[in-house]
Residue, then its C-alpha position, 0 to 999 in steps of 0.5 A: x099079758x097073763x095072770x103071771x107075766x105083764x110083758x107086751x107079746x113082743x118084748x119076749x124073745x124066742x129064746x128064753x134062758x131060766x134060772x129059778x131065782x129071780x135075782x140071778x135072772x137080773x144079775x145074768x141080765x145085767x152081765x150078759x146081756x147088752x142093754x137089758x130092760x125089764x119086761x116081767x116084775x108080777x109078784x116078785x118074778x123078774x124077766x129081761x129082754x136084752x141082747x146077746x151079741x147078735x140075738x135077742x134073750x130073755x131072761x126069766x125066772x122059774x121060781x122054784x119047783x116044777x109047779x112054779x116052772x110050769x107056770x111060766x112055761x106054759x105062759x111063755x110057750x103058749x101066749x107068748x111064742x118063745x120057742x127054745x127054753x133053756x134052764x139054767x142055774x144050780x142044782x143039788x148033786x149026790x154023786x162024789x164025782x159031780x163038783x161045785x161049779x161043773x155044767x150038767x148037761x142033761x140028756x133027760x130029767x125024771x121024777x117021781x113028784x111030777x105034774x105029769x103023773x096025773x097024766x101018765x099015772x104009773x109011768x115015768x115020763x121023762x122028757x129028753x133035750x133037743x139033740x142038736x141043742x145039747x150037742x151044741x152045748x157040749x162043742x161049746x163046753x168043748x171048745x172053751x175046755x170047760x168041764x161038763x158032765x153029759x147024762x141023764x139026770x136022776x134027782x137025790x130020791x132015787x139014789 
């Protein structure tokens, strides 16, 4: 248990999908997932384990923002072991090209607001996707003739 997530160590999964709103996190649970429990409800903060197909997920909310986001990653990552964190959800988009309802798949995320910058200072770090993960997600988005872009991802400030 930590300050954040009252979940036993195993009931969360190595792979943990995160949407920021808590309650998309319980309808994805719930439309997804094969007999999804509840392991996290601290303040107001859902998370589910259940099963897709054959492999264990959990599904739970960032909150928004990446100090909140921050928060339950490192929780996840470091005392609870999950090992692939996917973020999932919406996003505001500034570009005439980029629709309601099409999957970004980005290469990168930067940002001048970061908790990073008090680590880097006037560098910009922006941390990159696992190849073989974004790959994947791109045959998948592929295969099922889904429409995707695939770039970096530059948030509204710098436009």
């Amino acid at each position: 248990m930590t300050p954040h997530i009252n979940a036993a160590k195993e009931d969360i999964a190595d792979i943990v999908l995160m949407p920021g709103d808590p309650y998309r996190a319980k309808w994805a649970a719930e439309n997804f997932l094969t007999k999804p429990r509840l392991v996290n409800q601290v303040r107001g903060m859902l998370g589910f384990t259940g099963n897709y197909k054959d492999t264990e997920i959990t599904i739970h909310g960032s909150g928004m923002g990446m100090p909140s986001l921050s928060i339950y990653v490192n929780e996840l990552i470091k005392e609870y072991g999950a090992k692939t964190l996917i973020r999932i959800g919406s996003c505001g988009g500034m570009q005439k090209f980029v629709k309601i309802r099409d999957i970004i798949l980005a290469q990168t995320a930067s940002s001048t607001q970061t908790p990073s910058s008090t680590i880097f200072r006037e560098l910009n770090f922006a941390p990159c996707a696992d190849f073989d993960l974004l790959s994947a997600a791109a045959k998948a988005s592929q295969d099922k003739k889904a429409k995707y872009i695939l770039e970096e991802f530059i948030p509204p400030m710098f436009l």
